[in-house]
C-alpha positions, 0 to 999 in steps of 0.5 A, spaced: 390 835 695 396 838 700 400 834 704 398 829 708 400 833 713 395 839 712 388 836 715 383 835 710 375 834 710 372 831 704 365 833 705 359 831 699 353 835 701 346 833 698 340 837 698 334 838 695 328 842 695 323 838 702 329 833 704 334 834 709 341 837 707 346 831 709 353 834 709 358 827 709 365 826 708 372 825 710 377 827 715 384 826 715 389 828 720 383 829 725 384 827 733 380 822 736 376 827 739 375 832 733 367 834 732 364 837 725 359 842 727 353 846 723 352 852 728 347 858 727 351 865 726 350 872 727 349 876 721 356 878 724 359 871 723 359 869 730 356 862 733 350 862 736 348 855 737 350 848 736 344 845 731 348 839 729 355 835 731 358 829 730 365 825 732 370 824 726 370 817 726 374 812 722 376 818 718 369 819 716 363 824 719 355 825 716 351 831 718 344 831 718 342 838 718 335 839 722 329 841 717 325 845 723 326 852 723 332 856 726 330 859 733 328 866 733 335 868 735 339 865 730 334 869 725 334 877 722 330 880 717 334 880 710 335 887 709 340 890 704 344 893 709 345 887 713 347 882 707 354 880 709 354 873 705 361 871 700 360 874 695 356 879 696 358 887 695 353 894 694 349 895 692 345 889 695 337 888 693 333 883 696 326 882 692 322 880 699 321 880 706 324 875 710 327 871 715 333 868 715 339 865 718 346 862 716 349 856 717 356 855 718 361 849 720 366 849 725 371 844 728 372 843 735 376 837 740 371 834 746 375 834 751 370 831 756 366 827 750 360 830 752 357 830 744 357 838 743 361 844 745 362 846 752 365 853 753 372 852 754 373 848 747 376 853 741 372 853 735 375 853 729 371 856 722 373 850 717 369 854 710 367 848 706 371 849 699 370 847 691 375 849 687 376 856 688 368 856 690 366 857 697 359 853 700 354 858 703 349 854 707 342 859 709 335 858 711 329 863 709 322 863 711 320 864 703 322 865 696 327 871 695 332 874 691 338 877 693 342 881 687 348 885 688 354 888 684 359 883 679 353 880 678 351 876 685 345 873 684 342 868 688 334 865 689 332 862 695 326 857 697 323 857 702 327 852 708 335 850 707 339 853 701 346 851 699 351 855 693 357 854 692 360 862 691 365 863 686 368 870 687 373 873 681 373 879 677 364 877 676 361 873 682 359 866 680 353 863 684 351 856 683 346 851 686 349 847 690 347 840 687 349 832 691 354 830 686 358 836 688 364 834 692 367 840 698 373 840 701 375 843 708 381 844 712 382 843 718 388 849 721 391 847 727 
């Protein structure tokens, strides 16, 4: 780990094919106020819609990712032109037709302490990390395959999936299991 002086979020993310995916941790060097969010994002990234937050509390936080389905907005139609996921280079295939929506965590201060993010409260991406892999986190409304160049290869099922996406000279792409243990800094 860095210095105490550089914000870490220990997070443990557990999920199961059917169950809930729960992302719990630590926070060291968050303020009072300091949320940890799951937000729906465009295919470009951008925050769309606040499904889930809670407060750094003692130093620690639990996510409950909901298990209902994304709404409308939040989803696209996987296609191979619009697959900007870690890892991901041309030539991208995708074995089937379907919906899906990404999931991405954000840090943001409750400066009036109404549990969830008001316009006026900075949002800062905090990309969960393992080693040198990243945490992706996307819902699908069925099974697909999504293969690409460097050897990307990732099956989904239906509902919440999470990988951890190591990219280096090949792409290494691994079900995210409930031991494995993420970290994420918190920029100030």
């Amino acid at each position: 780990m860095k210095p105490a002086s550089t914000a870490f979020l220990v997070l443990a993310l557990a999920a199961g094919q059917g169950v809930a995916l729960t992302v719990a941790g630590t926070a060291e060097g968050a303020g009072p106020d300091t949320r940890i969010a799951g937000f729906l994002v465009s295919p470009f990234g951008q925050p769309l819609q606040e499904i889930v937050s809670v407060p750094v509390e003692n130093g620690r936080f639990r996510l409950e990712i909901p298990t209902t389905v994304p709404s409308a907005r939040a989803q696209v139609s996987l296609t191979p032109q619009n697959v900007s996921w870690p890892g991901v280079i041309d030539p991208i295939t995708v074995s089937s037709p379907v919906q899906a929506a990404e999931l991405k965590f954000f840090a943001y201060r409750d400066q009036n302490s109404n549990g969830h993010r008001d316009d006026q409260e900075a949002l800062r991406e905090v990309p969960p990390m393992s080693s040198n892999a990243t945490l992706f986190v996307t819902w699908v409304s069925g099974d697909v395959t999504v293969t690409a160049s460097r050897g990307y290869q990732a099956t989904l099922k239906r509902g919440w999936n999470a990988f951890l996406v190591e990219v280096g000279r090949a792409v290494a792409v691994q079900p995210f299991s409930d031991n494995e243990v993420v970290s994420v800094r918190l920029r100030r």
